[in-house]
C-alpha positions in Angstrom: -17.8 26.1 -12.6 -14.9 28.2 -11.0 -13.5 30.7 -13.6 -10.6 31.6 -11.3 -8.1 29.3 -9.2 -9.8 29.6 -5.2 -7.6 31.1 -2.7 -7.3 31.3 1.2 -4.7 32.9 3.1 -2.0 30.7 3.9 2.1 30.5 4.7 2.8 27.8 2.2 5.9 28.3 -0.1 3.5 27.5 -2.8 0.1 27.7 -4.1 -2.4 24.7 -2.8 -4.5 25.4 -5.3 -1.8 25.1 -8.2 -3.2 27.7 -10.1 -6.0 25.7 -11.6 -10.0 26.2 -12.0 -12.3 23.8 -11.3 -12.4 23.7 -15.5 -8.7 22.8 -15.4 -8.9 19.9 -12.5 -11.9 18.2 -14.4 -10.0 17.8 -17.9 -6.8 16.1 -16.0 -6.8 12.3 -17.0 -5.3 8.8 -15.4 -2.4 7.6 -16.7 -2.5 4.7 -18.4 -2.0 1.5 -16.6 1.7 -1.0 -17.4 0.4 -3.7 -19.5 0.2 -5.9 -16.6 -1.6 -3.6 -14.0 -4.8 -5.8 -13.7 -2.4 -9.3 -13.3 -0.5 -7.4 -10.5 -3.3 -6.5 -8.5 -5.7 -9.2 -9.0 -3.0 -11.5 -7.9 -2.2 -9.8 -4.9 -6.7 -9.8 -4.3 -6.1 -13.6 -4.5 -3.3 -13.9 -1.8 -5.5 -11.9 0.6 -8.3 -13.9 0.3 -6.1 -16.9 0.7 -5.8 -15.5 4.6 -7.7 -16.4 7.6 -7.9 -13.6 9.8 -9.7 -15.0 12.6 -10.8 -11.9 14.3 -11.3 -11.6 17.7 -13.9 -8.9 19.4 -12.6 -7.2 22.2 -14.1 -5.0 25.1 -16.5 -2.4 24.3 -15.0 1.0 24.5 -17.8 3.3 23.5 -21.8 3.8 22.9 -23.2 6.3 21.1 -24.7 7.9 18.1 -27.0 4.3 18.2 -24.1 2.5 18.0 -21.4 0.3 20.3 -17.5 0.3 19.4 -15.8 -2.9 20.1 -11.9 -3.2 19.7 -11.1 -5.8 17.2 -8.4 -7.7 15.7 -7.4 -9.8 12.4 -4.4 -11.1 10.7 -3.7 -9.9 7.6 -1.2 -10.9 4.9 2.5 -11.8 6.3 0.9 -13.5 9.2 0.7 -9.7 10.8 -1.8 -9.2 13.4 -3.4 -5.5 13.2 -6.0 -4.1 15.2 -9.1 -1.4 14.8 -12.8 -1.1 15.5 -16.0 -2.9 15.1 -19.3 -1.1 15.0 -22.2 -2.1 15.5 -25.7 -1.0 16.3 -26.6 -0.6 19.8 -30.0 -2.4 18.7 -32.2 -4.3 16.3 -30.4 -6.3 13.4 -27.8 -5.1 11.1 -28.6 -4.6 7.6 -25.4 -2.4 6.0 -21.7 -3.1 6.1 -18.7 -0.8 5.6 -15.4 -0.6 6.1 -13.4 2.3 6.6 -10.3 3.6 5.9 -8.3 6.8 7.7 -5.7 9.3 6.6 -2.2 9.1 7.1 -2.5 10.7 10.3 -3.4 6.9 11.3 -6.5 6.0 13.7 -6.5 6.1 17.7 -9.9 6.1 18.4 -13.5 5.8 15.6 -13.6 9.5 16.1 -15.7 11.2 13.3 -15.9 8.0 11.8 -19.0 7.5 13.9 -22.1 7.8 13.3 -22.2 5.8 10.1 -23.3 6.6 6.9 -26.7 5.0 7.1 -28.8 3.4 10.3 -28.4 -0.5 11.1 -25.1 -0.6 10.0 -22.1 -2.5 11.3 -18.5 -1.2 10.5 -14.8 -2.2 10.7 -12.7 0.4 11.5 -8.8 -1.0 10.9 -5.4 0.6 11.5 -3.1 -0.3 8.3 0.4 -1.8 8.9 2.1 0.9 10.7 -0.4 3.2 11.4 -1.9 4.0 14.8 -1.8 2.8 17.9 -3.4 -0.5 16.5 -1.5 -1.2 13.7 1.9 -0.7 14.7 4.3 -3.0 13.6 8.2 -3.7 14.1 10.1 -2.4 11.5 7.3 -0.6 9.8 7.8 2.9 10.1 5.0 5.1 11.9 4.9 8.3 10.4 3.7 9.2 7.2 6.9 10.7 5.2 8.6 7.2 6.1 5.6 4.5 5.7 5.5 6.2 2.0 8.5 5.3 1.3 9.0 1.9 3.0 9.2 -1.3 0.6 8.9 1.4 -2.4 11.9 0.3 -4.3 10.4 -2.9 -5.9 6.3 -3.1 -6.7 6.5 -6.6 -4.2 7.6 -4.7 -1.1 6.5 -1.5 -1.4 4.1 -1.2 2.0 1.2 0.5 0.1 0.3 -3.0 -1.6 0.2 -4.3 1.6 -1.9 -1.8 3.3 -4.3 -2.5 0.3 -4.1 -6.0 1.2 -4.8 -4.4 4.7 -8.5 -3.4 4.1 -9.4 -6.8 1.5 -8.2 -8.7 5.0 -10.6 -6.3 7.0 -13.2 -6.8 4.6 -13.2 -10.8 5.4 -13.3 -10.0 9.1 -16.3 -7.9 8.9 -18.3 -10.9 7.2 -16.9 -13.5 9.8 -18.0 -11.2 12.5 -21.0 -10.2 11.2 -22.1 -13.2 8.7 -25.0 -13.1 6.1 -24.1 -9.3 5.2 -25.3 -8.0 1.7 -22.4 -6.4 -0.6 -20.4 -4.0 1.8 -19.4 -0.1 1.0 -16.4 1.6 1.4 -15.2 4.9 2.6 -11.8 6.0 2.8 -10.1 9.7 3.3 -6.9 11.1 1.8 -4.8 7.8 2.4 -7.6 5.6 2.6 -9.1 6.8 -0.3 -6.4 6.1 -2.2 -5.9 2.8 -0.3 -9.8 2.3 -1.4 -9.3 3.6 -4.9 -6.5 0.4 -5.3 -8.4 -2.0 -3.6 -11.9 -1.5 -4.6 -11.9 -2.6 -8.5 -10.7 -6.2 -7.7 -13.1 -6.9 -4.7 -16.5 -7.3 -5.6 -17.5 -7.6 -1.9 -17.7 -4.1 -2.0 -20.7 -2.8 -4.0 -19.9 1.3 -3.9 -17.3 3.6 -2.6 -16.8 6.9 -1.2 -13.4 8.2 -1.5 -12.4 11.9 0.1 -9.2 13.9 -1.2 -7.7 10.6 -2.3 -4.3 10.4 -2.3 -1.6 8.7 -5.1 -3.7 10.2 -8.0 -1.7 10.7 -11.2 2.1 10.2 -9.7 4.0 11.6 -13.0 1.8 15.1 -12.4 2.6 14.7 -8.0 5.7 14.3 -8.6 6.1 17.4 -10.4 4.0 19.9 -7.6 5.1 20.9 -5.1 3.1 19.7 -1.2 3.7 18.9 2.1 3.5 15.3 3.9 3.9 12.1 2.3 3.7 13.5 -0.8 6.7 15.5 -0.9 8.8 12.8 0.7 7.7 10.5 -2.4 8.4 13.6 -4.4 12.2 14.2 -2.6 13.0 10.7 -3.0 12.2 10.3 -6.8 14.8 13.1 -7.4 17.3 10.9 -6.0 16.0 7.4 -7.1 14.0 8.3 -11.1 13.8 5.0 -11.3 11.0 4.8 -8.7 8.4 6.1 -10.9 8.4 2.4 -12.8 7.3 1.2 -9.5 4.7 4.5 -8.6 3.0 3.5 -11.9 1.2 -0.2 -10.4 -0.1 2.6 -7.0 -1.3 5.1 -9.0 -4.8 5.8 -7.7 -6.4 7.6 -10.7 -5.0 4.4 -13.1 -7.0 1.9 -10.7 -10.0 4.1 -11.0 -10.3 3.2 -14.7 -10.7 -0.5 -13.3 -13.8 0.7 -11.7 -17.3 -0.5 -12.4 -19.4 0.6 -9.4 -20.8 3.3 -7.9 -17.8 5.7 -6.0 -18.6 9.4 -4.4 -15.5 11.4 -5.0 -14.7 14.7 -2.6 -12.2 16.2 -4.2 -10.6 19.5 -3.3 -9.8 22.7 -5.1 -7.0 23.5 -2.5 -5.0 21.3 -0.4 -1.5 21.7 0.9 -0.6 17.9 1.2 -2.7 15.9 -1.6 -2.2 18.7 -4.6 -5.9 18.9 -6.2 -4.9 18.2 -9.7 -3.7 14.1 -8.4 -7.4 14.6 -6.3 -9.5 15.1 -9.3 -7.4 12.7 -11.9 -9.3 9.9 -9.3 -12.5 11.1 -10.2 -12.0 11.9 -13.8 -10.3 8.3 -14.3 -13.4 6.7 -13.6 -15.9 6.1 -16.4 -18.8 7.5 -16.7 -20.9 4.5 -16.7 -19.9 3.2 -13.3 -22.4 5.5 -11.5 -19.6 7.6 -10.5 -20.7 11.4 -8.6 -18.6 14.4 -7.4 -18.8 16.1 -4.3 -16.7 19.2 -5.0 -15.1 20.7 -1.4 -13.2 23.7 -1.2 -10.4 22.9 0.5 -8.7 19.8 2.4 -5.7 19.3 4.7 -6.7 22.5 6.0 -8.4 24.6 8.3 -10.8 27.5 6.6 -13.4 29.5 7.9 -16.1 26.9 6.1 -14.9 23.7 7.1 -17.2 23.2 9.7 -20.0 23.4 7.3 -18.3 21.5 5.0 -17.8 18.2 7.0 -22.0 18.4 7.4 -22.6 18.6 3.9 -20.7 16.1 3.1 -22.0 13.7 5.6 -25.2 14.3 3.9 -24.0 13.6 0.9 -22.4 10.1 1.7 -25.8 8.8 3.6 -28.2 10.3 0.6 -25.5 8.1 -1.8 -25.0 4.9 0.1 -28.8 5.5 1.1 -29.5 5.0 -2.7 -26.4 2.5 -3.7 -26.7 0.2 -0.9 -30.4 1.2 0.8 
């Protein structure tokens, strides 16, 4: 374990590492959950599964890494049509599913999304409400310090349910598009995995996640630290509006985590700029230990460092030896 707080050289007003070991970021707990968390949520599962999303498969825009990329589409709730990816393997059956969130940088292409976890897998790649080329919307704002904040002065509009509701939509497309699919996985980085973090203890469709510098971890400690992105635009607009933090308390990514009882990889970092570590590892540290849960420790995210490179390969390994074991 870390003795001392990690450091890079950096131009940020503050410290991304917020002073704290990796001691200090594992005894960091969830808040607890408004009496009627669970109701909330498991309501809102319901109404997405109420959709039809009727995906269509579009033109195939890539091949490789044993794989072909099709462009896709599904509705999802609000009648809203969003688009995204489908993988799938170039040959021989499928025998995986995932789906797979991005950041708040939004999706134009799979990217480094591609190649999969594990071999003879089929993927859906969406673009949340708002984000990406794919998943623009009118009226929904584009970039990240205004999609946090849009809808977020009542639980019932605030956009981040319905980006939740988002992947559980996704999730149905997959299995139309691909039917007779076993229980499906889930990864999801900074915004998606704290998208995946909400949406993963109601669904049992999904039998393990993965979950990268998750965002919307512990809000009463984020909204005291200082960051940059989304984060501090949630943070700016809490000083204005208090009364926000009722609402912050049904999206709070490490409180979900305590509704978790399967398997989730957690890649925390010791030193991020825009998702401050302490919110990263109240994600992990929410879940209980008997859920299979496993920690992937990274040095740094949101930013560039002379080990990044080697970083991204180790934890690729990482997330095919886990889902390799959890859905293999």
């Amino acid at each position: 374990m870390t003795r001392t707080p990690i450091a890079f050289t950096h131009d940020f007003s503050f410290d991304p590492a917020y002073g704290s070991t990796l001691d200090d970021l594992l005894g960091i707990s969830a808040p607890a959950a408004p009496t009627d968390f669970d109701e909330f949520w498991l309501d809102r599962y319901a109404r997405a599964l109420r959709v039809r999303p009727e995906p269509e498969l579009g033109r195939a825009v890539e091949e490789r890494d044993g794989v072909r990329i099709h462009e896709v589409t599904y509705t999802s709730v609000g009648e809203v049509r969003l688009g995204g990816w489908l993988v799938l393997p170039a040959a021989g059956p499928v025998e995986h599913g995932f789906v797979i969130g991005h950041g708040y940088g939004g999706r134009d292409e799979p990217g480094r999304d591609v190649p999969l976890p594990l071999s003879r897998s089929a993927a859906i790649l969406p673009c949340v409400r708002g984000m990406g080329t794919r998943g623009l919307l009118p009226g929904v704002p584009s970039t990240s310090d205004e999609h946090v904040l849009h809808g977020i002065a009542a639980r019932e509009s605030y956009v981040i349910g319905e980006c939740v509701a988002d992947l559980w939509c996704a999730a149905t497309a997959l299995l139309e598009l691909v039917p007779g699919l076993p229980r499906l996985g889930y990864l999801g980085e900074s915004l998606g995995g704290g998208l995946g973090a909400l949406a993963l203890p109601w669904d049992e469709r999904f039998a393990a996640g993965q979950l990268t510098v998750p965002t919307f971890g512990n809000h009463p400690l984020r909204l005291t630290l200082d960051c940059v992105g989304s984060g501090a635009a949630v943070r700016r607009y809490h000083q204005e509006h208090p009364e926000v933090a009722d609402v912050l308390r049904y999206f709070d990514a490490a409180t979900a985590a305590t509704r978790l009882s399967k398997p989730v990889l957690t890649a925390p970092a010791l030193f991020d700029p825009s998702v401050p570590p302490p919110g990263q590892f109240a994600v992990y540290n929410g879940l209980p230990e008997s859920s299979g849960r496993e920690l992937h420790v990274l040095e740094a995210g949101h930013f560039e460092w002379p080990g990044a490179e080697r970083s991204v390969a180790q934890l690729a390994s990482a997330k095919a030896e886990f889902f390799g074991r959890v859905l293999g």
